[in-house]
C-alpha positions as CSV (number, residue, x, y, z in Angstrom):
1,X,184.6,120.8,38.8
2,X,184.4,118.4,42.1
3,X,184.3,120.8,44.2
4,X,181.7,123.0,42.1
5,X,179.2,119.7,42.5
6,X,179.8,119.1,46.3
7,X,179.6,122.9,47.2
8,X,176.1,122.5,45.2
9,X,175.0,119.2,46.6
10,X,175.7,121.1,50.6
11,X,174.0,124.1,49.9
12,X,171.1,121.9,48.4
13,X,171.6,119.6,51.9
14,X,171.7,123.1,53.8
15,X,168.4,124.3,51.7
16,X,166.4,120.7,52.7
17,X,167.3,121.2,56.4
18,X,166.9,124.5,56.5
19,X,162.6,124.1,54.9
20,X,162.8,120.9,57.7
21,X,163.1,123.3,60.4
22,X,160.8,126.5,59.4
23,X,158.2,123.5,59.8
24,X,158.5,122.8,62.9
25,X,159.2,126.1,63.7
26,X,156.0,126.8,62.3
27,X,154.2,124.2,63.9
28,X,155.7,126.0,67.1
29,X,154.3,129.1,66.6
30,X,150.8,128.6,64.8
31,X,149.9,126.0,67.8
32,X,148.8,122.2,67.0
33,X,145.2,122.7,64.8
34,X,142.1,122.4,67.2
35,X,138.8,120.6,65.8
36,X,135.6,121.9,65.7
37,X,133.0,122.0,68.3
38,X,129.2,123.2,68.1
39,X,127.5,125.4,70.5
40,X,124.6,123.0,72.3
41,X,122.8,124.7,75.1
42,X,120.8,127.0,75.0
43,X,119.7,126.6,71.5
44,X,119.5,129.4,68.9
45,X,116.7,132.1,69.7
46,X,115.7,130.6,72.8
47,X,115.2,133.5,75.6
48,X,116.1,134.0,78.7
49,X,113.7,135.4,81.0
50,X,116.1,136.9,84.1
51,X,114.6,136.6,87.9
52,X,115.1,139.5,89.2
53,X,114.4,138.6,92.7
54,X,116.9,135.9,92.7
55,X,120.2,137.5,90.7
56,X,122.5,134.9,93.0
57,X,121.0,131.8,91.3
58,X,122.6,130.4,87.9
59,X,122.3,129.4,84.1
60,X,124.5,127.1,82.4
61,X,125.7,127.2,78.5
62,X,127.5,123.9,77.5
63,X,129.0,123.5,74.2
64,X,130.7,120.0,72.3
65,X,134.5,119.5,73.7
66,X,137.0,120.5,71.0
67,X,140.4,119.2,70.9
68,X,143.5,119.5,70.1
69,X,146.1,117.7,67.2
70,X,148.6,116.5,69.9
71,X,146.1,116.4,72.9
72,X,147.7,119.8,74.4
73,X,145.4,121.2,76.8
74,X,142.0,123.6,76.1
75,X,140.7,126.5,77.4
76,X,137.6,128.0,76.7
77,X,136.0,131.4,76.9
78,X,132.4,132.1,76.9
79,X,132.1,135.6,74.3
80,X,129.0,137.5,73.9
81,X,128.1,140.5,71.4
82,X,125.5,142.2,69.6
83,X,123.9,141.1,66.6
84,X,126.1,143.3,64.2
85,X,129.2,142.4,66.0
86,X,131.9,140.0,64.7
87,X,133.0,139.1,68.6
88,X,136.7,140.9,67.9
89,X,135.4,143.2,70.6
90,X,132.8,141.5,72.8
91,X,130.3,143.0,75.2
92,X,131.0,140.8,77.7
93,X,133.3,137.4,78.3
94,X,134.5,134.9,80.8
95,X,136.4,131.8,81.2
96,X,134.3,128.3,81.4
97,X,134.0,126.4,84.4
98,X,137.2,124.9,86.1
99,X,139.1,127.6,85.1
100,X,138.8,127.6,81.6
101,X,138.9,123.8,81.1
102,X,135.2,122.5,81.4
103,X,133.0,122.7,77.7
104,X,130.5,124.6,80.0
105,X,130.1,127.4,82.0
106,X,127.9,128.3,85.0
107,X,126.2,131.9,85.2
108,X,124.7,133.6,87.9
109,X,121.3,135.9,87.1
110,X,123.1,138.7,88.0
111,X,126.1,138.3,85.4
112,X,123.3,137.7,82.5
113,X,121.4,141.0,83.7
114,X,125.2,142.6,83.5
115,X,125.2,140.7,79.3
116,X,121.7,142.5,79.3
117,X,122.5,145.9,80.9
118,X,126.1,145.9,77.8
119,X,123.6,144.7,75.2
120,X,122.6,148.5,76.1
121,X,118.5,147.5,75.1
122,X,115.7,147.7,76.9
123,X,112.9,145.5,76.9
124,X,113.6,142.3,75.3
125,X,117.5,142.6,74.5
126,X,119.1,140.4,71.6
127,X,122.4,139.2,71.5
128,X,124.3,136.6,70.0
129,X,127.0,133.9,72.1
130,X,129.9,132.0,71.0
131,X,133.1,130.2,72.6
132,X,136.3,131.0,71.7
133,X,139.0,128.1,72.0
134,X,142.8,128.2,72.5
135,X,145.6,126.0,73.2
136,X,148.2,127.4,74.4
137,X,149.3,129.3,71.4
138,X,148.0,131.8,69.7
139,X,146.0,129.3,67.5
140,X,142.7,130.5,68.5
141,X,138.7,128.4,67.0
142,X,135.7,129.7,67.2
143,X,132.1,127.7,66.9
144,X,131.3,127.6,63.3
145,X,128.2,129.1,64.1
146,X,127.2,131.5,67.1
147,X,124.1,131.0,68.6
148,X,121.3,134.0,68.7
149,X,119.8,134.8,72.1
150,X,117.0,136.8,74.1
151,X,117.2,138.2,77.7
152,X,114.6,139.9,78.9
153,X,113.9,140.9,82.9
154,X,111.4,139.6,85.1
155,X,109.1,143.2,86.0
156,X,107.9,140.7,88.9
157,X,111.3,138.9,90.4
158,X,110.1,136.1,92.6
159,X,112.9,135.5,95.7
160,X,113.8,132.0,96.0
161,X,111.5,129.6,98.4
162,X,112.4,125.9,99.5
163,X,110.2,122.6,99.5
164,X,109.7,121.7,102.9
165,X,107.6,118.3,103.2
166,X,107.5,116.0,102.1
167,X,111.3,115.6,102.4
168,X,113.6,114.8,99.7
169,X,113.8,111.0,98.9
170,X,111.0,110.1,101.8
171,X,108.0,107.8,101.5
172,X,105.0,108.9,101.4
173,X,102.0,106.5,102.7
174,X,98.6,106.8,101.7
175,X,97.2,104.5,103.6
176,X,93.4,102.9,103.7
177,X,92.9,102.6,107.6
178,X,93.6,107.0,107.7
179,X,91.7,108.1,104.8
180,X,89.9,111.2,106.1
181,X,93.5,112.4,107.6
182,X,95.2,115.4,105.6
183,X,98.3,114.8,103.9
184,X,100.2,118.0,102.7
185,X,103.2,118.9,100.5
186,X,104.4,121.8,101.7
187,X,106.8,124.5,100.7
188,X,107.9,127.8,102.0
189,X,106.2,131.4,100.8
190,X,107.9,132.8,97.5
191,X,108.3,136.6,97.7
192,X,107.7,139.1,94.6
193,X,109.3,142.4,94.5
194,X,105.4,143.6,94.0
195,X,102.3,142.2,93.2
196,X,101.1,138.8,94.2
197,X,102.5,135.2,94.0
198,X,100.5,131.6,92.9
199,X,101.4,128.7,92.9
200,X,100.9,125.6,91.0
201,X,102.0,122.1,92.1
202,X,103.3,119.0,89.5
203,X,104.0,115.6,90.4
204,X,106.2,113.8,87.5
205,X,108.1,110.4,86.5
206,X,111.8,110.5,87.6
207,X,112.7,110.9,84.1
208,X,110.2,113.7,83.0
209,X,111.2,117.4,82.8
210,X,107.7,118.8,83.9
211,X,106.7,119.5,80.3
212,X,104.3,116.6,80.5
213,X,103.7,116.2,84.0
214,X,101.6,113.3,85.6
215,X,99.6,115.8,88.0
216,X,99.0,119.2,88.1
217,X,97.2,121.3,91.5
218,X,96.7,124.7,92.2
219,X,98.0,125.0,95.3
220,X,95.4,125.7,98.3
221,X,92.8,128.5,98.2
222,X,93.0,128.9,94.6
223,X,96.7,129.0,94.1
224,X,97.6,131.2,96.8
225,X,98.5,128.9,99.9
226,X,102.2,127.7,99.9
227,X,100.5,124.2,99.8
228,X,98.2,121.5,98.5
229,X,96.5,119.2,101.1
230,X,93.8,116.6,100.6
231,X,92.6,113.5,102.6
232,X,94.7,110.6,102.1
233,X,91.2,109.5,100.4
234,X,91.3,112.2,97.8
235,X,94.8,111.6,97.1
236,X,94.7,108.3,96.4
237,X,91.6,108.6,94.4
238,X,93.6,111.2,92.2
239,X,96.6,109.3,91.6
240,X,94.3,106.3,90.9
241,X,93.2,108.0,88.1
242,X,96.2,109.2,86.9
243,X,97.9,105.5,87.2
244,X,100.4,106.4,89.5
245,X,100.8,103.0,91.3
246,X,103.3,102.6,94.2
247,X,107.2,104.1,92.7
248,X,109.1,106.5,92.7
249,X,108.3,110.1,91.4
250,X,109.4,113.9,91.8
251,X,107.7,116.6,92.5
252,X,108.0,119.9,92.5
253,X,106.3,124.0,92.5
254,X,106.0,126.8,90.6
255,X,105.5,130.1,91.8
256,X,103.7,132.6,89.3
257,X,104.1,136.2,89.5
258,X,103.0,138.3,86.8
259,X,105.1,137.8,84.0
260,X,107.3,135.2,85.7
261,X,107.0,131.4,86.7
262,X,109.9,130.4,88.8
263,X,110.7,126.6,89.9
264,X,113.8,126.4,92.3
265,X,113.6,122.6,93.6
266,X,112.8,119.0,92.5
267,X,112.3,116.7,95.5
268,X,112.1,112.9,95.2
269,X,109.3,110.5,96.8
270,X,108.6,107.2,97.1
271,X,104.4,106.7,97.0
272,X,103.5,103.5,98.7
273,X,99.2,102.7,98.6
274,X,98.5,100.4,101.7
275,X,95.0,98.9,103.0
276,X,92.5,100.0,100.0
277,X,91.1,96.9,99.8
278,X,87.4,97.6,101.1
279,X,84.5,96.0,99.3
280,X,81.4,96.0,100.6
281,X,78.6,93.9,99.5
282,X,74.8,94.6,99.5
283,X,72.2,91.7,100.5
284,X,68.1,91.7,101.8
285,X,64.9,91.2,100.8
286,X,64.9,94.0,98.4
287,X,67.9,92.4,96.2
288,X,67.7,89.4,93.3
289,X,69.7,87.1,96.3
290,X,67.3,87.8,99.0
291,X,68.8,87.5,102.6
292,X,71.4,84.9,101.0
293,X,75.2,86.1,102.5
294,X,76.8,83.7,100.4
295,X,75.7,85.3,97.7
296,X,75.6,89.0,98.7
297,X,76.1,91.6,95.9
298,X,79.3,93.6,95.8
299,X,79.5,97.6,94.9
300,X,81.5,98.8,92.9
301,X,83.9,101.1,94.8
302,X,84.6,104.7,93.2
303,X,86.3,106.5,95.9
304,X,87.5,106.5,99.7
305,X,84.2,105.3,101.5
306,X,81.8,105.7,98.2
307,X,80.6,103.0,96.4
308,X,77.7,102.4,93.6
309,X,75.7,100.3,91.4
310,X,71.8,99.7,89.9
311,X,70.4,96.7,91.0
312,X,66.8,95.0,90.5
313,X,65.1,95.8,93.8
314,X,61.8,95.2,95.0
315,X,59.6,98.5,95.8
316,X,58.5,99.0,99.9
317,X,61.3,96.4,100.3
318,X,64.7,96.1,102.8
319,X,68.4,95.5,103.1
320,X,71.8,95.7,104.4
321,X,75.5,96.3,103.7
322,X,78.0,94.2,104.9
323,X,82.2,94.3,104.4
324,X,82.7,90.5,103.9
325,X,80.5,88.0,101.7
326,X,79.2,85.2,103.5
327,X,79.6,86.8,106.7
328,X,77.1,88.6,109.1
329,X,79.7,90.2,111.0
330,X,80.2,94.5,111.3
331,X,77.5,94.9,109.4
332,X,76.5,98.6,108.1
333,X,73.0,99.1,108.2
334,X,71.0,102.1,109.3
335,X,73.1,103.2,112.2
336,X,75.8,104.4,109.7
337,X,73.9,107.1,108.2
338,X,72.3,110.4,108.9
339,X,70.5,110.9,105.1
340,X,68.7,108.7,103.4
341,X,67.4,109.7,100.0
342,X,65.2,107.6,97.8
343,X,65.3,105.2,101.2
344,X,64.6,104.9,104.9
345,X,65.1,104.0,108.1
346,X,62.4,101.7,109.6
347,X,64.2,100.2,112.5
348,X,66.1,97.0,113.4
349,X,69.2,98.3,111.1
350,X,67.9,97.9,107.8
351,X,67.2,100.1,105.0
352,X,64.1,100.4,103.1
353,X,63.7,101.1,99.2
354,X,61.0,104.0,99.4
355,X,60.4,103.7,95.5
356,X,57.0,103.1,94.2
357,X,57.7,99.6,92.0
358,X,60.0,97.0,91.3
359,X,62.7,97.8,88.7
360,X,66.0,99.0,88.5
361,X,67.4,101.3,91.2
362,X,70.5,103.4,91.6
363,X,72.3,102.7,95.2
364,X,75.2,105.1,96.0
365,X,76.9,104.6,99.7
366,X,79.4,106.9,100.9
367,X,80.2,106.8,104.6
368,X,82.1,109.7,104.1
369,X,79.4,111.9,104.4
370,X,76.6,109.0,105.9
371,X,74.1,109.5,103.2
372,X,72.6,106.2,101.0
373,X,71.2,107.0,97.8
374,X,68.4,104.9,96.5
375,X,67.1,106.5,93.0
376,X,64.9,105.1,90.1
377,X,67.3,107.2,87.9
378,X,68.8,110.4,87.7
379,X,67.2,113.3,86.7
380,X,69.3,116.5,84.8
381,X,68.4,120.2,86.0
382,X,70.2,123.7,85.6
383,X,70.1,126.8,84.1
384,X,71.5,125.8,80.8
385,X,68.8,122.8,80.4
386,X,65.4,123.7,80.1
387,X,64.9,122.4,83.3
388,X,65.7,125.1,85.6
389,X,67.4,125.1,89.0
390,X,64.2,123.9,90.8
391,X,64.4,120.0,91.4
392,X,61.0,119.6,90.9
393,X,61.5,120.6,86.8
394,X,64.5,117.7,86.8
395,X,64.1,115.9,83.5
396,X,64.6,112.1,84.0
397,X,67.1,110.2,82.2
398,X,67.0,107.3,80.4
399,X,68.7,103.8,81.2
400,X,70.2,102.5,78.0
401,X,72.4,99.4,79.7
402,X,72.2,98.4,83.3
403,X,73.6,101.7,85.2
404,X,74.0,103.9,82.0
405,X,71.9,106.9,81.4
406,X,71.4,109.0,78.9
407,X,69.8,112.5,78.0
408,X,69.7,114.7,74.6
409,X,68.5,118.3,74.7
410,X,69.6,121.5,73.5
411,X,72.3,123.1,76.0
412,X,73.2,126.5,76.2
413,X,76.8,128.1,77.6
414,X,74.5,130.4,79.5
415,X,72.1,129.5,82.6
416,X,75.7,128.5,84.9
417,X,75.6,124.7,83.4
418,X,73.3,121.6,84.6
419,X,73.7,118.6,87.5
420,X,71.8,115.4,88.7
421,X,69.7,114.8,91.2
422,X,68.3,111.7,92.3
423,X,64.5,112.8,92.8
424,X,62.6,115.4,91.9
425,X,62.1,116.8,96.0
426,X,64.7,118.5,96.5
427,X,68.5,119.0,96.3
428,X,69.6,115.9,98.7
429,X,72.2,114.0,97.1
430,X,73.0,116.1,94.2
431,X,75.9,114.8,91.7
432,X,78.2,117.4,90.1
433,X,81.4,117.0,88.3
434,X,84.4,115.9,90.6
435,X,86.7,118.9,91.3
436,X,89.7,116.3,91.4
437,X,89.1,113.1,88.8
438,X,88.2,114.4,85.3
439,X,85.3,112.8,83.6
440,X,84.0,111.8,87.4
441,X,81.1,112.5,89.6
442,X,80.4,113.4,92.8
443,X,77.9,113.9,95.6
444,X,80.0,116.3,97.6
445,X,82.1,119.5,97.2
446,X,81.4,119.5,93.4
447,X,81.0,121.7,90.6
448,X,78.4,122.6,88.2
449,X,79.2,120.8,84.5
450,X,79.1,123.1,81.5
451,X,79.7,122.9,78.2
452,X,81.8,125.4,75.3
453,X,78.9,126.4,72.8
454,X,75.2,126.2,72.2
455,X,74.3,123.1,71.0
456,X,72.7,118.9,70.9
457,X,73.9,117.2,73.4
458,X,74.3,113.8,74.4
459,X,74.6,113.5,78.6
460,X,75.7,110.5,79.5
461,X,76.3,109.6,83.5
462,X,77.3,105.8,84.2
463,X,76.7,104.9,87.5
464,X,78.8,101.9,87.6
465,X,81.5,103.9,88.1
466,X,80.5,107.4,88.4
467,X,81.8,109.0,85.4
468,X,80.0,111.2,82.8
469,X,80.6,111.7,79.0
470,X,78.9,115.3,77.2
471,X,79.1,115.3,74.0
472,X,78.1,117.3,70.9
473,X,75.9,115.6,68.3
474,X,73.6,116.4,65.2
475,X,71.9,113.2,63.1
476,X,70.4,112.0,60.0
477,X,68.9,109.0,58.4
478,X,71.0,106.0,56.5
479,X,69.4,103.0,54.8
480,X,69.4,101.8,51.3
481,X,65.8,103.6,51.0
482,X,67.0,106.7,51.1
483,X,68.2,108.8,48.7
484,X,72.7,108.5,49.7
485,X,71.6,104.7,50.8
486,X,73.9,103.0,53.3
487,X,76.7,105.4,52.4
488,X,75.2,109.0,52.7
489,X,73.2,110.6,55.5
490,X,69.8,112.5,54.6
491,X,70.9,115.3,57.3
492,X,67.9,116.3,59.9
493,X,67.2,119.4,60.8
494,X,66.2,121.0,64.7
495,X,64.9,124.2,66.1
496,X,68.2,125.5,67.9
497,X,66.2,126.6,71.3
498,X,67.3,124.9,75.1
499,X,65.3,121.9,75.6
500,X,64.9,121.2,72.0
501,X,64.9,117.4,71.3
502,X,63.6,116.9,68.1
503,X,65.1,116.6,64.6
504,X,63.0,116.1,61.4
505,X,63.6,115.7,57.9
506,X,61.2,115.7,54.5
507,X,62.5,112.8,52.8
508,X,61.6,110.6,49.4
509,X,62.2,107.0,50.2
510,X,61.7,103.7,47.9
511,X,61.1,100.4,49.4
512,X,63.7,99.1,51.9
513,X,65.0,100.3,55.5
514,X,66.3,103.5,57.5
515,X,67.7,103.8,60.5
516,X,68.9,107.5,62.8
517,X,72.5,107.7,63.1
518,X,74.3,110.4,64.8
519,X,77.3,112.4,63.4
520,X,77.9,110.9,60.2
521,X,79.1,107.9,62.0
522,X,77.7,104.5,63.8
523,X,79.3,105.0,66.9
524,X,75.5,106.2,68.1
525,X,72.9,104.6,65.9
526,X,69.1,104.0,66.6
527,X,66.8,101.5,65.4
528,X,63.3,100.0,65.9
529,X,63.8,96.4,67.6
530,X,60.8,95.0,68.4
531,X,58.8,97.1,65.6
532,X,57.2,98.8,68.8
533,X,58.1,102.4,67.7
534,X,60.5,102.9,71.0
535,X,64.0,102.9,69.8
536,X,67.4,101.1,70.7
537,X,70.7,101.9,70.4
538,X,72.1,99.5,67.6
539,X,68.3,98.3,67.0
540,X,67.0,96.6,64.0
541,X,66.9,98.5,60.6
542,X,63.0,100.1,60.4
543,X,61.2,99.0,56.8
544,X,59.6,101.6,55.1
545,X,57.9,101.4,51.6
546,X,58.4,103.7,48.7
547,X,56.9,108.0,48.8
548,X,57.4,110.9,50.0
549,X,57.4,111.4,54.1
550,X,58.1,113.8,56.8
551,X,60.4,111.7,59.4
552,X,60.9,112.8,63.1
553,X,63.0,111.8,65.8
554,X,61.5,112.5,69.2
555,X,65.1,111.7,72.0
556,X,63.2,112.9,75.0
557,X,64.7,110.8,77.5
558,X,61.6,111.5,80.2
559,X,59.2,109.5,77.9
560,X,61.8,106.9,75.8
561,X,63.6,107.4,72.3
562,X,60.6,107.2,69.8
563,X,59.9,108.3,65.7
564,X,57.2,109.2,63.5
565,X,56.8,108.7,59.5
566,X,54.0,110.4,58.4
567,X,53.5,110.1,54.6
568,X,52.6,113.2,52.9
């Protein structure tokens, strides 16, 4: 009976050892268990779009690290398949980077035109990716979830092209004392396998990715130069206006062919601004200080050798520029220039205001092209307005502050747009929109301005600083004798032809006050201060007592900003 229990109790010892070691036997064959991992880069559905002209170049796919239960080491295989395919057969494979061990792997063009070419499509192939994981063992993980993705080819490859200048991690100067020399970034010609390349230029913080980018140029001759060049002065008056201050910043190009934009480098450059600093103040007989240099008026500087402002000047009377207040020294009078508009030149250095009365005066200086500007205000023309092209036809605008201007017409997308000119004899000193700073003026190499649809308008220039504002507006009355009071607008009404500037209404009022207010809002409102009939911007509420009137707002900006109530 002993020996019946201890033969038991072994083969129950001999049983318990014997599960112990299929265990670890099974442990041993079935690998040490591998986490999971998700696919990162690219993302689901994103599309490739394969440069054909540069198959050598490469993509990368990059994926979370998996690991393993005891740390034994990973490999990893990129797989690809079709849609309908379960990856036990895949299209096309390879090991990740570092032989297998990296969660990332680097291909060239060429071997995703070869994924394309298996996908067997044409056009716009789909496939799906995923990464098959092993340790060792045959214990093999997938990614939970595979990853869909587009390749399509380039029908315009574009062959690769370096930057050339300026040179990776450089500085770049722009500097005060040189601002009429050309500074270039310059890259080598792209080639397309047919057709034609452009190019487009984009200038960037270090940490942007281009998607936002600080500047962007068409390269030279509308795109098609392998370069953009300005003046240092142009530069510097872009970037100004972009608030890029002295740092560091990348740039790079992007060549466009057809179908296909292609970006091969990012160079780094330092941007250092160095002698900008040049007022220049104006001072004579004609000015509120006289001949008094201690108190000479300073400009207000808009651009490399331009500067502006509206000053009280007497008619028939002169004046002078100089760089330094309170010094006679290097002055720039007369001798400077070649055109004088508005202005003349009646020896001894000085300048003389040709205008017909005292009052506020325009004064634009720009030695870059040695023309001074002297103009009672500026007047709009072009073939949109109902001005015309011919100077003569230039509708003056209407000071609303000290160096603001402003016009309201009807504009129409046809007629090639409208401009500025500072007198109605001719074309001399023209102002256009900038072709480099956005919402800016300028006297030279500029473009007409326009607008997107028929319409009211509101031109505004500022001559303080030479910008310009266009925009849309349509107007009604407010006041708590009309019929929606202080809350409501009674909406006016306008013949929709070019030129057209004025809106009328047939109203009921009671006793109180109105005032004109445009687009629903008081950002732009009119009233009567003074009780003159001329009307303000933000003016005094105008009374009215109770009936029935037809109202009419007259915004000609030749004659003034005037209304009529005419009871019926």
């Amino acid at each position: 009976m002993k020996k019946w229990i201890k033969n038991i109790l072994f083969l129950a010892f001999i049983a318990m050892l014997s599960s112990c070691m299929e265990e670890v036997g099974d442990f041993t064959v079935n690998g040490e268990a591998i986490t999971g991992f998700e696919l990162a880069s690219p993302e689901n559905n994103d599309t490739v779009k394969i440069n054909t002209g540069a198959l050598s170049e490469t993509y990368v796919f990059n994926w979370g690290k998996a690991e393993s239960g005891l740390g034994s080491p990973i490999t990893y295989t990129i797989v690809f398949d079709k849609p309908d395919g379960d990856f036990s057969n895949p299209i096309w494979s390879k090991a990740s980077d570092n032989s297998g061990s990296n969660a990332m792997v680097t291909l060239t063009l060429g071997e995703l035109q070869e994924i394309y070419n298996a996908a067997g499509a044409s056009g716009v192939a789909s496939v799906k990716w995923n990464v098959k994981v092993e340790n060792g063992s045959p214990n093999i993980k997938y990614g939970q979830v595979a990853n869909s993705l587009k390749l399509a080819l380039s029908s315009v490859g574009v062959g690769n092209f370096a930057l050339t200048s300026p040179l990776d991690k450089s500085i770049l100067q722009l500097d005060g004392s040189k601002e009429t020399e050309t500074v270039t970034f310059d890259w080598d010609d792209a080639t397309v396998s047919s057709g034609s390349v452009t190019y487009k230029f984009y200038l960037d913080n270090l940490d942007g990715d281009f998607s936002n980018p600080l500047v962007v140029l068409d390269s030279d001759e509308s795109g098609t130069e392998s370069k953009v060049s300005m003046t240092q002065g142009e530069w510097k008056t872009l970037l100004e206006q972009k608030d890029i201050e002295d740092g560091s910043y990348k740039w790079t190009v992007k060549a466009i062919a057809s179908d296909f934009v292609w970006m091969k480098e990012v160079f780094e450059v330092y941007i250092e601004f160095m002698n900008w600093s040049q007022p220049i103040y104006i001072v004579g007989e004609a000015t509120s200080v006289g001949w008094d240099i201690n108190n000479a008026i300073e400009m207000k500087f808009v651009s490399p050798n331009v500067w502006t402002g509206v000053y009280d000047l007497k008619a028939g009377k002169e004046f002078k520029f100089f760089p330094v207040k309170g010094s006679w020294d290097n002055g720039i009078g007369a001798d400077r220039f070649d055109n004088f508009i508005g202005c003349s030149n009646p020896g001894g250095g000085n300048i003389k205001n040709e205008g017909a009365v005292d009052g506020y005066y325009l004064v634009v200086v720009d030695l870059n092209t040695k023309t001074v500007t002297v103009a009672d205000n500026p007047k709009i023309l072009g073939g949109s307005v109902v001005a015309g092209w011919s100077p003569e036809n230039a509708i003056p605008m209407q000071m609303v502050e000290t160096g603001v201007y402003d016009t309201y017409q009807y504009i129409t997308v046809d007629g090639s747009g409208f401009k500025f000119v500072p007198t109605n004899n001719g074309w001399d000193g023209d102002f256009g929109k900038s072709k480099t700073m956005e919402g800016f003026l300028a006297q030279a190499d500029e473009d007409n301005l326009s607008i997107e649809t028929d319409g009211f308008y509101r031109v505004r220039t500022n001559f303080n600083d030479m910008s310009y504002s266009v925009l849309e507006t349509y107007w009604g009355i407010i006041g708590d004798a009309t019929p929606g009071g202080w809350g409501e607008d009674t909406n006016m009404s306008m013949t929709a032809e070019k030129g057209e500037n004025i809106w009328s209404a047939n109203i009921t009022l009671t006793d109180g006050s109105i005032k004109f207010r445009a687009n629903d809002g008081w950002d732009i409102n009119l009233g009567d201060t003074g009780v003159d009939g001329s009307l303000e911007y933000n003016g005094d509420n105008i009374s009215v007592t109770a009936g029935d009137y037809f109202i009419e707002l007259i915004l000609d900006s030749a004659t003034g900003f005037t209304y009529r109530i005419t009871k019926q």
